[in-house]
C-alpha positions in Angstrom: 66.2 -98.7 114.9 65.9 -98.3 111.1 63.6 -96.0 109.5 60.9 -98.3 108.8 60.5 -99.5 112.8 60.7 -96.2 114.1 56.7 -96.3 115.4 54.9 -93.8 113.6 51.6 -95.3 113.7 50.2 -91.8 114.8 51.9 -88.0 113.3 49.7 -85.4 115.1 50.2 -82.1 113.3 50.0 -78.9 116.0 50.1 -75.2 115.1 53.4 -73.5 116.1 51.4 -70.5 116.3 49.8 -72.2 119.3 51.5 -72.1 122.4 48.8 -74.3 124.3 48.7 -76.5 122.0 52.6 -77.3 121.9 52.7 -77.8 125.4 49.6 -80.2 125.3 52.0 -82.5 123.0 53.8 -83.2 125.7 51.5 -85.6 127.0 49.7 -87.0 123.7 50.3 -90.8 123.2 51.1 -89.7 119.6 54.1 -91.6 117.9 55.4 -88.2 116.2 54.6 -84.7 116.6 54.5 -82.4 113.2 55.0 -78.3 114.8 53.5 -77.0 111.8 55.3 -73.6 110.4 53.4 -73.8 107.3 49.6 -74.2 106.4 48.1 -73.8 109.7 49.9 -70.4 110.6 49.1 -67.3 109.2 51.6 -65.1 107.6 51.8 -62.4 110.8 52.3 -65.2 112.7 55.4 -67.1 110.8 57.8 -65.4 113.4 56.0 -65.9 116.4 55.2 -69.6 115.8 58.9 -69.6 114.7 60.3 -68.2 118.1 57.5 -70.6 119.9 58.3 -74.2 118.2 62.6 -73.4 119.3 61.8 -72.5 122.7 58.8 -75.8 123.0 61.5 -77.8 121.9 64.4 -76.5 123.3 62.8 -77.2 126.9 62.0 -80.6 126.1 59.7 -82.5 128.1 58.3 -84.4 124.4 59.8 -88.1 125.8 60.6 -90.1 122.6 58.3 -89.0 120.4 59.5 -87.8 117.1 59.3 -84.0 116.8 59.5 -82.9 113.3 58.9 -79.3 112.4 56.9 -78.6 109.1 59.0 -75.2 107.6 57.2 -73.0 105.3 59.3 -73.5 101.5 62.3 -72.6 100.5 61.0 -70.3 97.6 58.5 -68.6 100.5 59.3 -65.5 102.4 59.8 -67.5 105.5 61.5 -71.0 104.5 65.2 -69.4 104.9 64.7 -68.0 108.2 62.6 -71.3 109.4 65.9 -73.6 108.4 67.9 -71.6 110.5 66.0 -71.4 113.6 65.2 -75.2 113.4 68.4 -76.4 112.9 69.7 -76.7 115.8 66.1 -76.3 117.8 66.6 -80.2 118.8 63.7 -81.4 116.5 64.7 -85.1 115.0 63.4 -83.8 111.4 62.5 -81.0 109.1 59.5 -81.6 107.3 59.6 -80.0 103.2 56.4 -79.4 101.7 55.5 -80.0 98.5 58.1 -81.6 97.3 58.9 -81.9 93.0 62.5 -82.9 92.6 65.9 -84.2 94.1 66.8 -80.7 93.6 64.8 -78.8 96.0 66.0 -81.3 99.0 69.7 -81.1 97.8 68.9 -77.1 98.3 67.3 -77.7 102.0 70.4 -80.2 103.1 72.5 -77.4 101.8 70.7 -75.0 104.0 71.0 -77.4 106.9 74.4 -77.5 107.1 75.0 -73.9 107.1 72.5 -73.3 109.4 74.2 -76.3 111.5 72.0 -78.6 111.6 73.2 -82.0 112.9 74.5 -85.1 110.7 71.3 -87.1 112.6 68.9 -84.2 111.9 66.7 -86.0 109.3 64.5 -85.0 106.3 61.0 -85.8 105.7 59.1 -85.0 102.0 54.9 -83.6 101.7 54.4 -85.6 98.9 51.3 -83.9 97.5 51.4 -82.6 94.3 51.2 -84.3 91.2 54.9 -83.5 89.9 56.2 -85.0 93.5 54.2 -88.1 92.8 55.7 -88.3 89.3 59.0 -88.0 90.7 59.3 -89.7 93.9 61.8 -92.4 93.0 65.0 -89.4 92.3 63.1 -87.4 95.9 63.6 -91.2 97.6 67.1 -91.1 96.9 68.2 -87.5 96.8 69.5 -87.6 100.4 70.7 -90.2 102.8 69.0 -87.7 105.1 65.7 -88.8 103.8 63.8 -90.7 106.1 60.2 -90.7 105.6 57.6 -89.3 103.3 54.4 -88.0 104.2 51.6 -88.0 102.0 49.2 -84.5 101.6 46.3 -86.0 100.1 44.0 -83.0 100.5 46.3 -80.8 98.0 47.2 -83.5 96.0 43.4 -84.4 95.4 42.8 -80.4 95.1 45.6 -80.3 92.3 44.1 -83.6 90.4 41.0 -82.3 90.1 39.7 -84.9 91.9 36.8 -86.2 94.8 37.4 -87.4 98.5 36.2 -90.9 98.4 35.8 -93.9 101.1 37.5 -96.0 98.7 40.2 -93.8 97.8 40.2 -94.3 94.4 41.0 -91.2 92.5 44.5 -91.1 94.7 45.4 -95.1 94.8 47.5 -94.6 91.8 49.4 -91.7 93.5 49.6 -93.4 97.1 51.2 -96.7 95.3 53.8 -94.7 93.5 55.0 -93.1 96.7 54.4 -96.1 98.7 56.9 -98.3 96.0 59.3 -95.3 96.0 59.7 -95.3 100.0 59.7 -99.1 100.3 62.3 -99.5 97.5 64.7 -97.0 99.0 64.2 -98.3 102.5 62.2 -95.3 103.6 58.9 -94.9 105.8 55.8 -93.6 104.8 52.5 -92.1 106.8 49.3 -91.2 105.0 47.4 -87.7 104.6 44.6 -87.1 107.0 41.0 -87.7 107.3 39.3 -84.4 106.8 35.7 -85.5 108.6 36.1 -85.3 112.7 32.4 -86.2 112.8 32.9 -89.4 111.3 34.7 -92.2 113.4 34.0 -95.0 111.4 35.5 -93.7 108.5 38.0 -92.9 110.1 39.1 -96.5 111.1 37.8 -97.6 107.9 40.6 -95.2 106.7 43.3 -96.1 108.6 42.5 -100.5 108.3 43.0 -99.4 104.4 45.8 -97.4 105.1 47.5 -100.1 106.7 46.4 -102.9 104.4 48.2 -100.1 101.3 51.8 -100.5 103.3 51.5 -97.1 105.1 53.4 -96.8 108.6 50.8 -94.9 110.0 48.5 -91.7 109.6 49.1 -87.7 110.0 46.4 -86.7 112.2 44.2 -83.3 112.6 43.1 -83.9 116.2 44.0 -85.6 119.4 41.0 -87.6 119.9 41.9 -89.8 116.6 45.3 -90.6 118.4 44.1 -94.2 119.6 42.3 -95.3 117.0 45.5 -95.1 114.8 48.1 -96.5 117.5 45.1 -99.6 117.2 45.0 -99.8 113.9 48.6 -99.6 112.8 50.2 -101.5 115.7 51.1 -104.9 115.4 48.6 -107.2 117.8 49.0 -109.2 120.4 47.9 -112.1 117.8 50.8 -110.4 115.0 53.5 -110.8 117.8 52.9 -114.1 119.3 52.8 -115.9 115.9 56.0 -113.4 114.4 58.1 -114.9 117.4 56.5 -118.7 117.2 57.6 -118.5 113.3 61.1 -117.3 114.2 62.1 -119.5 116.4 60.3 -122.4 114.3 62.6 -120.8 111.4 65.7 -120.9 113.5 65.4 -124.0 115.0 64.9 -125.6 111.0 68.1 -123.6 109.8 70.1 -125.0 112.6 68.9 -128.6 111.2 70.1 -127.7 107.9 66.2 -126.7 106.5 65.7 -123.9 104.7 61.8 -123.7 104.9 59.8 -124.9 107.7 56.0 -125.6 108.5 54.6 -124.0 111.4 50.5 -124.7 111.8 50.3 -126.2 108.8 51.6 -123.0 107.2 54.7 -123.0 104.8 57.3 -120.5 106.6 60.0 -119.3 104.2 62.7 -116.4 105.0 60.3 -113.2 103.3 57.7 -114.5 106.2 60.7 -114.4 108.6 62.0 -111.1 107.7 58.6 -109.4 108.3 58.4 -111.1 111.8 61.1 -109.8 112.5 60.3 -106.0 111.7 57.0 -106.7 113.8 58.6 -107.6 116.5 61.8 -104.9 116.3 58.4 -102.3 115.5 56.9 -103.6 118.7 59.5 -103.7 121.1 60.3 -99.6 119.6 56.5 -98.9 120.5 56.5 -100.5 124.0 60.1 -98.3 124.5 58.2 -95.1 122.8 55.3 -95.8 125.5 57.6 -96.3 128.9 59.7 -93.2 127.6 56.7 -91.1 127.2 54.7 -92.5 130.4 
């Protein structure tokens, strides 16, 4: 499984200062899980929520969902002490906000490996301010622990200055940058949230765009919005049928010495190959993610 078919058509964040709530992750049909150290815990609470994300995931019980643990930063009061108790907690990745420079990962791998942390133990980046976006072709490639960025768009629209829009506009130039930067260093990518809870439509309206942009899914603020992005970001029942009719078609013309084929009337070349393939690896890793989880 590389990085871009791990399923992470839905990233729930949950308070770590929430005990409830952690253990009600255990049965959320969320791809990944973000245990948030960070934003949504107060500072008398760092050490709490600390103590209560090792001990959630130390007794397991998450199936294959990805469990990544947002830490508070390394310049904070709290960022050291969150690298060491997550290291070797069992969660698949450390989440970095705000992220600005190769630098400031090379500084949390560095970190990790004191503290222990397993070789498989990846990185994730909060791409959300307007120096990260600026630099996120060296963040891309700072690490070979790297393995997905995650966009913040409520800070990053806070820092520009900027409006929350349904078309997105005042952020598309920052949400291509990151999206070439992961794509061109064979990372994932999952977009910010959708602030409005009232407002379902926009949601999906939100996550169809964020799919039609290149993202791999959507960081979520509440259970109920769960579905709607496994929907919109999964590939169909339509998307697998014809991915599997086209290879086949493909490698039944390459074993005849052809190089292209034509499939419905449709022109089939290798780049249309390559991405049914992904569908299909992305959809077998979902139905795997669903019967581990079940």
């Amino acid at each position: 499984m590389t990085a871009q078919t791990r399923p992470r058509r839905s990233v729930l964040y949950m308070p770590g200062s929430n005990a409830r709530a952690l253990e009600k992750g255990r049965g959320l049909p969320a791809d990944a899980l973000i245990l948030d150290l960070e934003d949504a815990v107060a500072p008398d609470a760092k050490a709490t929520a600390r103590r209560q994300i090792a001990e959630a995931v130390g007794a397991g019980g998450y199936g294959a969902r990805e469990i990544i643990v947002r830490i508070n930063g390394l310049d904070s009061p709290w960022g050291a002490e969150d690298v060491t108790a997550m290291a070797a907690c069992g969660a698949d990745a450390i989440l970095l906000p705000k992220v600005e420079s190769a630098a400031m990962i090379q500084d949390l791998e560095t970190a990790m490996a004191a503290a222990g942390a397993p070789k498989d133990m990846a990185i994730m980046c909060m791409m959300e301010t307007p120096l990260g976006v600026l630099h996120a072709e060296e963040i891309s490639g700072a690490s070979p622990r790297i393995s997905c960025l995650v966009m913040g768009t409520s800070d990053l629209v806070k820092d520009l200055q900027a409006e929350h829009t349904p078309e997105r506009l005042p952020v598309v130039t920052s949400l291509g940058l990151c999206i070439l930067a992961a794509r061109a260093y064979g990372l994932a990518i999952v977009d910010g949230v959708y602030l409005d809870l009232a407002d379902d439509a926009g949601f999906a309206e939100s996550c169809v765009q964020g799919k039609a942009f290149g993202f791999d899914g959507k960081t979520l603020i509440h259970p109920k919005t769960i579905s709607k992005a496994n929907e919109v970001f999964g590939p169909s029942a339509a998307e697998i049928a014809w991915s599997q009719k086209i290879i086949a078609a493909h490698a039944a013309a390459e074993k005849e010495g052809q190089g292209v084929v034509v499939v419905e009337g449709k022109l089939i070349e290798n780049l249309h190959v390559e991405n049914a393939q992904r569908l299909v690896a992305l959809h077998g890793a979902i139905e795997a993610l669903e019967a581990g989880a079940a």
